[in-house]
C-alpha positions as CSV (number, residue, x, y, z in Angstrom):
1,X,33.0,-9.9,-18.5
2,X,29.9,-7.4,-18.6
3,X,27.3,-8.6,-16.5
4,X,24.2,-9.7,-18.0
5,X,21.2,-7.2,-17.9
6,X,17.7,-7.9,-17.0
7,X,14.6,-5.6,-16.5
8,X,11.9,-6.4,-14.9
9,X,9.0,-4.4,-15.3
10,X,6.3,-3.9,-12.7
11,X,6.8,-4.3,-8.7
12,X,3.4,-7.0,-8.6
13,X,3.4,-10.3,-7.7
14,X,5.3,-11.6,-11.0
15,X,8.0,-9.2,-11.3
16,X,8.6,-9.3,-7.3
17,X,9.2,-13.3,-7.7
18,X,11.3,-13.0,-10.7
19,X,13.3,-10.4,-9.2
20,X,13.9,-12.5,-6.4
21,X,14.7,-15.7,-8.4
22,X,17.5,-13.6,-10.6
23,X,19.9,-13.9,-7.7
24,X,23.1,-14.7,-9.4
25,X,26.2,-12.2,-9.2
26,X,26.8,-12.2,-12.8
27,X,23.1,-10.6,-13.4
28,X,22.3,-7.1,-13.1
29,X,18.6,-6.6,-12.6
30,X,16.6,-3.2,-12.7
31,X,13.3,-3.6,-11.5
32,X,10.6,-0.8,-12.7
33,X,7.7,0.3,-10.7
34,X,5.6,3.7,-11.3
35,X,5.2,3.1,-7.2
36,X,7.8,2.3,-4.6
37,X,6.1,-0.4,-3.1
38,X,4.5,-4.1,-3.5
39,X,0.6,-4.3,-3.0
40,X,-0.8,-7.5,-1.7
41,X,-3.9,-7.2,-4.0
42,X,-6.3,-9.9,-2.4
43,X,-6.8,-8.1,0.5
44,X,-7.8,-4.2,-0.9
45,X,-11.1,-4.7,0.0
46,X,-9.9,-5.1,3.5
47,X,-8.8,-1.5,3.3
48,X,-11.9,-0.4,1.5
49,X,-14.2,-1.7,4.0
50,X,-11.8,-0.3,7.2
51,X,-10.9,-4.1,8.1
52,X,-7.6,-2.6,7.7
53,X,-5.0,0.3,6.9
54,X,-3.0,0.3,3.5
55,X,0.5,0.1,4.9
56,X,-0.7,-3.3,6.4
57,X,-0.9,-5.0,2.9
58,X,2.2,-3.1,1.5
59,X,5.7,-2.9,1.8
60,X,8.0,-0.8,0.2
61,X,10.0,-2.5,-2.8
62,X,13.5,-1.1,-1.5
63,X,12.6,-3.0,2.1
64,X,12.2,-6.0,0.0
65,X,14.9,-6.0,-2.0
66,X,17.7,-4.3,0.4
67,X,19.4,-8.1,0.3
68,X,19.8,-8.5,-3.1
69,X,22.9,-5.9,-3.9
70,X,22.6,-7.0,-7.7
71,X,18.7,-5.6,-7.9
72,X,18.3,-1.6,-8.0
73,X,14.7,-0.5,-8.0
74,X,13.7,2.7,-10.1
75,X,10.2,4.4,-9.1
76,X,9.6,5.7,-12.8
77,X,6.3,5.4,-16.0
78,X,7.4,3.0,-18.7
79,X,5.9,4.4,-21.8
80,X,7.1,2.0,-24.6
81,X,10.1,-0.6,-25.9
82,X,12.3,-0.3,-28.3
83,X,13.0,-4.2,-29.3
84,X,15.7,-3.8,-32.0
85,X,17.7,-1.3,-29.8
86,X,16.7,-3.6,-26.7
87,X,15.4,-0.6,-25.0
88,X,12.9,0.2,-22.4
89,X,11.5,4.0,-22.7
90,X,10.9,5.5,-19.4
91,X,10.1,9.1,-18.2
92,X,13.4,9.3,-17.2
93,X,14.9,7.8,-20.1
94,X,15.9,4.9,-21.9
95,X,17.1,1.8,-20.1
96,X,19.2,-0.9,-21.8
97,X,18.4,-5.0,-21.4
98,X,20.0,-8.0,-22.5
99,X,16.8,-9.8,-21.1
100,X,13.6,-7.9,-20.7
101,X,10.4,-9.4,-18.0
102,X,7.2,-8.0,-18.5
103,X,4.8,-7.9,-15.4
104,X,3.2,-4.4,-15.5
105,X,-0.3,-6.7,-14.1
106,X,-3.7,-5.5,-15.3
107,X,-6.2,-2.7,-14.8
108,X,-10.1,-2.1,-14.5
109,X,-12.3,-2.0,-18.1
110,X,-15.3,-0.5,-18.3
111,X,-16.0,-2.1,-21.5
112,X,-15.8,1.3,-23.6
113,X,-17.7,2.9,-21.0
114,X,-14.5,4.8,-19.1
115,X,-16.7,8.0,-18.5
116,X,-18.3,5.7,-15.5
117,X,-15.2,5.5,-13.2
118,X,-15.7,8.8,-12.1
119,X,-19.1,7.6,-10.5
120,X,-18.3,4.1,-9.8
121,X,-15.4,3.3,-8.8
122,X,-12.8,0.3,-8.9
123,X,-10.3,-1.3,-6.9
124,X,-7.2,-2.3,-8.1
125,X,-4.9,0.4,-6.3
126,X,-4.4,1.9,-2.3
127,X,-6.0,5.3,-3.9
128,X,-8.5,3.5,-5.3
129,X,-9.3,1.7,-1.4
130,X,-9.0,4.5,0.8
131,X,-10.9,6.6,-1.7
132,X,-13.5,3.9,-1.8
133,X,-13.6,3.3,2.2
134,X,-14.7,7.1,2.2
135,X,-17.4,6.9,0.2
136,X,-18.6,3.9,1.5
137,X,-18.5,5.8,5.5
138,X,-20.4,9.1,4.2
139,X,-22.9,7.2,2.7
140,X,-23.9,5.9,5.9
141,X,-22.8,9.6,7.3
142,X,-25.3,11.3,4.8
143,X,-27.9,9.5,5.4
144,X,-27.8,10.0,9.3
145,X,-28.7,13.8,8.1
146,X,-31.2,12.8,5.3
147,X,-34.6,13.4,6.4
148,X,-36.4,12.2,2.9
149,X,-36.9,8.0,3.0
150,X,-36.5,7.8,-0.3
151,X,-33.3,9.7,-0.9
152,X,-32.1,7.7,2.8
153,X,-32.7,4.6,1.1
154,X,-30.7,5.8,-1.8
155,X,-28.1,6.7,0.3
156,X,-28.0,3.0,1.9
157,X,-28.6,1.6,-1.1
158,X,-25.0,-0.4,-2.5
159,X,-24.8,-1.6,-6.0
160,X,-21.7,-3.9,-6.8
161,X,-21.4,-4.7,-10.5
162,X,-19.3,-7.7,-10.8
163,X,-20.0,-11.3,-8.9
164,X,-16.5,-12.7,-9.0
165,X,-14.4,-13.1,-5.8
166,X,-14.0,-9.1,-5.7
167,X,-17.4,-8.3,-5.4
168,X,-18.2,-11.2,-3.4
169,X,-15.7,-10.2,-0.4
170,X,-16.8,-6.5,-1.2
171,X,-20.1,-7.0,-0.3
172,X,-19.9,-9.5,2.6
173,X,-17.7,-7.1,4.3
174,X,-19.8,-4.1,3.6
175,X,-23.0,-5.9,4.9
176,X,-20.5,-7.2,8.0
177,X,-19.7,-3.0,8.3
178,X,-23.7,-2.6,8.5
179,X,-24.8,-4.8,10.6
180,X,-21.5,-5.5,13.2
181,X,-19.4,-2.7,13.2
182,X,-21.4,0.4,13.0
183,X,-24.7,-1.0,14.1
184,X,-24.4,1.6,17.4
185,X,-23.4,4.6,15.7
186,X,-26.1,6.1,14.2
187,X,-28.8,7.5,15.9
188,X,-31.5,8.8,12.8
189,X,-31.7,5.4,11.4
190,X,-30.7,1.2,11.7
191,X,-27.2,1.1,9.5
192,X,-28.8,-3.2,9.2
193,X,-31.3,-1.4,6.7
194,X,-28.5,-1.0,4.4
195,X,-29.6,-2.8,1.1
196,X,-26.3,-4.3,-0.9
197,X,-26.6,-5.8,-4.4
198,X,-24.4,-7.8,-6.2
199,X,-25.5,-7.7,-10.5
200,X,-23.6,-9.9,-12.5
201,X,-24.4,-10.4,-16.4
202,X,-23.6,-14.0,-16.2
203,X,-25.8,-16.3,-15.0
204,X,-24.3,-17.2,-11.8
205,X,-21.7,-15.3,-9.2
206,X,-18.7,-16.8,-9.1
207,X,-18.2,-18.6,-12.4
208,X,-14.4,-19.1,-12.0
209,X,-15.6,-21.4,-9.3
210,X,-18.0,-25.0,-9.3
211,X,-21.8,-24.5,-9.0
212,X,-21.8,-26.4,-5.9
213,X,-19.2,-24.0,-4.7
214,X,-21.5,-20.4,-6.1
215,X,-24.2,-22.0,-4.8
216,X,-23.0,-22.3,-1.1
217,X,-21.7,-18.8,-1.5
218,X,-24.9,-17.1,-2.7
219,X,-26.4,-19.1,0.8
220,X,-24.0,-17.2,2.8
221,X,-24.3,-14.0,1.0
222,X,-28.3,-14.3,1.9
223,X,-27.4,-15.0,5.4
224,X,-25.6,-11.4,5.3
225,X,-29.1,-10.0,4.1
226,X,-26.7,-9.7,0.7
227,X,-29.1,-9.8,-2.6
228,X,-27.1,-11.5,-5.8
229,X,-28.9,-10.8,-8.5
230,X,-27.6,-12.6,-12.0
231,X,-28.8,-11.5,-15.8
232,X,-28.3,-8.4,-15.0
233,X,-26.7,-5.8,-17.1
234,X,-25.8,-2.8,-16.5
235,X,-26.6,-0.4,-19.2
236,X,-26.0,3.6,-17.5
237,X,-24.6,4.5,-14.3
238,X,-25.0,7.6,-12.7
239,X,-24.9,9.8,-9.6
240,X,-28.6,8.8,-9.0
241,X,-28.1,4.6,-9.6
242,X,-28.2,2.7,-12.6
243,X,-29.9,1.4,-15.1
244,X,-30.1,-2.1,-16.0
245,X,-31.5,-4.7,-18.2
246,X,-32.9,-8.0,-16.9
247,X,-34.5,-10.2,-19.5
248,X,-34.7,-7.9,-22.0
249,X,-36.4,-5.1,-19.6
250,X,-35.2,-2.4,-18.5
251,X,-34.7,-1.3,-14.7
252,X,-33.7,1.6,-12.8
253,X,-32.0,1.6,-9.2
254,X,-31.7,4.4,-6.7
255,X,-28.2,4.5,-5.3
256,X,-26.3,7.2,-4.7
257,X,-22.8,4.3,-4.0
258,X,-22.1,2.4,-7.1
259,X,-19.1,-0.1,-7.1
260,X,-17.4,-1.6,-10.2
261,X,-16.1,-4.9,-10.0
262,X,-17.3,-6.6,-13.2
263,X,-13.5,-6.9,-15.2
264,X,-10.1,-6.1,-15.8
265,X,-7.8,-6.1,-19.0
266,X,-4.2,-6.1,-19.5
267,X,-1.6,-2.6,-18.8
268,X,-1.6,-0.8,-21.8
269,X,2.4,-1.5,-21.9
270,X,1.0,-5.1,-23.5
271,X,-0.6,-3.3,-26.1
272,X,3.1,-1.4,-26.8
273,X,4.6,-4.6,-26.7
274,X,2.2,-6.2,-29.3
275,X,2.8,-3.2,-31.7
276,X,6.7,-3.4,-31.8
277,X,6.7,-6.9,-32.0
278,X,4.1,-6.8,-35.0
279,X,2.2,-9.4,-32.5
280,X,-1.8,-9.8,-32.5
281,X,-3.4,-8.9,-28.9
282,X,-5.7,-11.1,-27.8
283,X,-8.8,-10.8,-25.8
284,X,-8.1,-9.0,-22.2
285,X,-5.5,-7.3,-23.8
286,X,-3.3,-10.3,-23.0
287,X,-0.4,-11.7,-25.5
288,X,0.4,-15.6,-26.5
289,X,3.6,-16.8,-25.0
290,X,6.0,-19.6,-25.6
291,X,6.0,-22.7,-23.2
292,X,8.7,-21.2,-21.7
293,X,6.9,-17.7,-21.3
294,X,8.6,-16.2,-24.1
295,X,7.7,-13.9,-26.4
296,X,7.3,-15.7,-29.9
297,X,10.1,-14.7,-32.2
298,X,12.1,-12.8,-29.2
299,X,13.1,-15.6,-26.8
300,X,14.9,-12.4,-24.9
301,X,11.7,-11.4,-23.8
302,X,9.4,-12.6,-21.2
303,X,5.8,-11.9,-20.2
304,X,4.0,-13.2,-17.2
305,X,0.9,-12.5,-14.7
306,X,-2.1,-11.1,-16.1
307,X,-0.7,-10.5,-19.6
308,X,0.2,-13.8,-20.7
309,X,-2.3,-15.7,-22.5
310,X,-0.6,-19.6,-21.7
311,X,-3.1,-22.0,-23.3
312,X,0.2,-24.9,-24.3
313,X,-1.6,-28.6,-23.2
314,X,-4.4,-26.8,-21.7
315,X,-7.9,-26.8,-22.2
316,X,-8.6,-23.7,-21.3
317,X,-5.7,-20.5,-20.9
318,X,-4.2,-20.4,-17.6
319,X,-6.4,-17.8,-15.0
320,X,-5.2,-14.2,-14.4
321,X,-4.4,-15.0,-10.4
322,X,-1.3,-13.9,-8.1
323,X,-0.4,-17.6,-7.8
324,X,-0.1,-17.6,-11.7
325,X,2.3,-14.9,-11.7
326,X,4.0,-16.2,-8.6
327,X,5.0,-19.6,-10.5
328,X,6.1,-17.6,-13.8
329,X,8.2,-15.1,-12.1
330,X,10.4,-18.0,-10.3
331,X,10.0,-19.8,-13.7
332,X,11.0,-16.9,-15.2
333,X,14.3,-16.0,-13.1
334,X,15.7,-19.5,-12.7
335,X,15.2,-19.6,-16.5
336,X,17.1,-17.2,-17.2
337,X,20.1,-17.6,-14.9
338,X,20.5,-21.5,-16.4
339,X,20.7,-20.0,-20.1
340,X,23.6,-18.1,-18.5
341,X,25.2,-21.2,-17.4
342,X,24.1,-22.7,-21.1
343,X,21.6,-25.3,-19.2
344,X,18.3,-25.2,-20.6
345,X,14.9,-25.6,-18.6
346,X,11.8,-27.5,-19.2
347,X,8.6,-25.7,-20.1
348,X,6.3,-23.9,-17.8
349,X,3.9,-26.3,-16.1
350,X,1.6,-24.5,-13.6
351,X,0.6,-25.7,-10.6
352,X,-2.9,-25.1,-9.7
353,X,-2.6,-24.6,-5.4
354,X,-6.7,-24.3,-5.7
355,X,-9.2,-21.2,-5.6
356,X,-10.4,-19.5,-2.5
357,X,-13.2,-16.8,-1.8
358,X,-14.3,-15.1,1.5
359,X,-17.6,-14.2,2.2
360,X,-17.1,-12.8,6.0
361,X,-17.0,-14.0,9.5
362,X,-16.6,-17.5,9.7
363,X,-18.0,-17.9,5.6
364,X,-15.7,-18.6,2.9
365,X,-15.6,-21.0,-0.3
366,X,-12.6,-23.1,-1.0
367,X,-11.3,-25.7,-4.0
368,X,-8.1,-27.2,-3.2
369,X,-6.4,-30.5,-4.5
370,X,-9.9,-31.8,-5.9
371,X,-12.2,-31.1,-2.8
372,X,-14.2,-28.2,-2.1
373,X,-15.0,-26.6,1.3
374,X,-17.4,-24.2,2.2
375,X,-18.0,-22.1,6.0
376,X,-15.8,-21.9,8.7
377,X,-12.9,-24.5,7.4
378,X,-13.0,-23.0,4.5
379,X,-12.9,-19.3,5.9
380,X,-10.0,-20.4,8.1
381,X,-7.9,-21.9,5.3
382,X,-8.5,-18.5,3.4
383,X,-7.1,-16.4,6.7
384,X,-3.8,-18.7,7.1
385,X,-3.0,-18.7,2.9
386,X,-3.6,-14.8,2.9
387,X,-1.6,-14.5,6.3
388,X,1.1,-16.9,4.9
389,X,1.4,-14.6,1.6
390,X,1.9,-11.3,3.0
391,X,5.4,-10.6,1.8
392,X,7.0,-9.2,5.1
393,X,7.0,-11.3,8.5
394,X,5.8,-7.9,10.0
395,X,2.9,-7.1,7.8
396,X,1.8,-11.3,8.8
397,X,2.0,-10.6,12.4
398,X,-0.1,-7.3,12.6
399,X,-2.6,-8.3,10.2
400,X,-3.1,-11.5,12.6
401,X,-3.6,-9.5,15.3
402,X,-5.7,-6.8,13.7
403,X,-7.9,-9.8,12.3
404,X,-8.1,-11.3,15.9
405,X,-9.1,-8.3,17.5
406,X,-11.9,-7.9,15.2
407,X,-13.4,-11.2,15.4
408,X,-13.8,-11.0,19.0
409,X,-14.6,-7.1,18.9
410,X,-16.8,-7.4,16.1
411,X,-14.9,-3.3,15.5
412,X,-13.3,-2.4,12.3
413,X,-10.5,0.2,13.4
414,X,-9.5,2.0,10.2
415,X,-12.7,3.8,9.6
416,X,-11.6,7.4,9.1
417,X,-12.6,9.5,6.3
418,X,-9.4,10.6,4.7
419,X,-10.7,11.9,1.5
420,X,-13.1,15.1,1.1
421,X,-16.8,14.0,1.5
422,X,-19.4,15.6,-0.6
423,X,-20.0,19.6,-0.4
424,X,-23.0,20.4,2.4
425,X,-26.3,21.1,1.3
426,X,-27.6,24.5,1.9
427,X,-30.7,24.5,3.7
């Protein structure tokens, strides 16, 4: 009997739970990835900031899988679907499914402004961290040759767009870089007179989270000499600062180090997707799923993680979190293998594990099972969850060390400049 076929697409935190739930011998599962390896998003920011090197939060899909003889992983670009033909169109061809898992995860808007990523950049990749950390480091390396105080300042001046958790960590481990970790190196000027701002449109940072919860954040934040500053919005970016709007007038900021952190939308693949199946996408490029995760009107296909808009008993639609796409994958994959067996399953039902943000050393917010927890408890439950999530027992052990030597150290090791700084100055 032909084995069953299921794709997965996308290597992320949904399709690497799926593709670990579709264990039975009678499955044959291709799993898709335009990269070779799984990235533990939450902790980018780590590598960003030099808290820690990119092979530390990644491991290579193969590694993963090398148990799992009915799962082959193809590095390839998925470029489109062919639903009648059950197709999936790659750069390397067309690949056949009986079942087909979408997980291809999200990517950075700019909200119709896309000529701005060249100037500030986002983080949602290990190019997009290590190319970040550098400009972060010769920022602080320019300005130890600047002679002008206004164009210094510029140069220490850090402007995060974006107060959810991603800005928030962003910029307490930035200010933690200023003041801790290269407070000794510089000899023309005080790295602690590094000015970092977090601007957010809404009216508060961290909205996903309680106001109690924001507010005890934006407390720690101003203990890290971190300014949040909500209403704001941003109107022009540029290689000089940006330009912003507050109350209806109209601002500019020197900074020469502008960081984008204010929203994602779905992989353009759920756009495909929508189009084939003559399906409307909805906000955040995101399509409506089935209690069960499906498609509607192709209960052969799946979509989970940050394209699935699951709103079924809800008041509002599930959140576009790793634990989300965690708890779909294995919904997913165990789904799929009792339809085999002719069992059916009952719906999806999430389960919300609670919401966690760090602020640095020893400050953290945290909502888990109904109570709320902000400072050091909360800072350590957010070290043991992230420690605990890591896929590989290796990558857990020497980020627990790493993370130990730099609370007593008060050092940041992977601060090298890997990518080319900007051209000298001719004097």
């Amino acid at each position: 009997m032909a084995k069953h076929r299921v794709v997965v697409v996308g290597g992320g935190f949904g399709g690497l739970h799926a593709g670990k739930a579709l264990i039975d011998p009678n499955i044959e599962v291709t799993l898709l990835d335009r990269r070779n390896y799984h990235l533990f998003q939450p902790l980018l920011y780590q590598v960003a900031t030099g808290g820690l090197s990119p092979g530390e939060i990644a491991a290579p899909l193969r590694a993963i899988f090398e148990w799992q003889k009915n799962l082959r992983v193809l590095m390839t670009d998925v470029n489109g679907f062919d639903i009648e033909r059950k197709q999936v169109l790659t750069k390397m061809g067309e690949i056949p499914y009986d079942s087909l898992v979408l997980a291809a995860g999200a990517k950075t808007t700019y909200f119709g402004n896309d000529k701005w990523a060249a100037i500030a950049p986002s983080l949602k990749n290990i190019e997009d961290a290590t190319k970040l950390r550098a400009r972060l480091l010769n920022a602080f390396e320019e300005a130890e040759k600047e002679n002008d105080p206004d164009k210094r300042r510029a140069l220490l001046t850090f402007l995060i767009v974006g107060g959810g958790p991603t800005g928030v960590e962003l910029a307490g481990a930035l200010s933690e870089i200023a003041n801790d970790a290269l407070k000794e190196d510089f000899r023309s000027f005080d790295p602690e007179d590094a000015r970092i701002m977090i601007l957010d449109a809404g009216p508060r940072i961290l909205s996903a989270f309680s106001e109690k919860l924001a507010k005890a954040a934006a407390r720690q934040l101003i203990e890290l000499n971190v300014l949040c500053r909500s209403g704001v919005r941003v109107l022009e970016v540029s290689e000089q600062g940006a330009k912003v709007s507050v109350d209806g007038r109209e601002e500019f900021i020197p900074s020469r180090t502008v960081i984008w952190a204010a929203g994602v939308t779905g992989s353009p693949l759920g756009k495909a997707l929508a189009e084939v199946a003559k399906l409307e996408l909805l906000r955040g490029g995101k399509l409506a799923v089935e209690p069960d995760c499906s498609l509607p009107g192709h209960p052969e296909i799946f979509v989970i993680g940050d394209l699935a808009h699951f709103q079924h008993g809800l008041e509002k639609p599930l959140p576009g979190v790793c634990q989300t796409a965690m708890q779909m994958g294995d919904y997913v994959g165990d789904l799929i293998s009792k339809r085999l067996e002719g069992k059916t399953k009952p719906a999806f039902r999430y389960w919300d594990k609670g919401n966690m943000a760090v602020i640095g050393r020893n400050r953290a917010i945290a909502a888990v099972g109904g109570f709320e927890f902000s400072g050091y408890f909360a800072w350590l439950l957010w070290a043991f969850v992230h420690v605990l999530y890591l896929v590989n027992f290796q990558s857990r052990i020497i980020v627990a060390i790493r993370w130990g030597f730099d609370y007593f150290s008060f050092n940041r090791g992977a601060r090298l400049i890997t990518q080319p700084g900007p051209p000298a100055q001719e004097s």
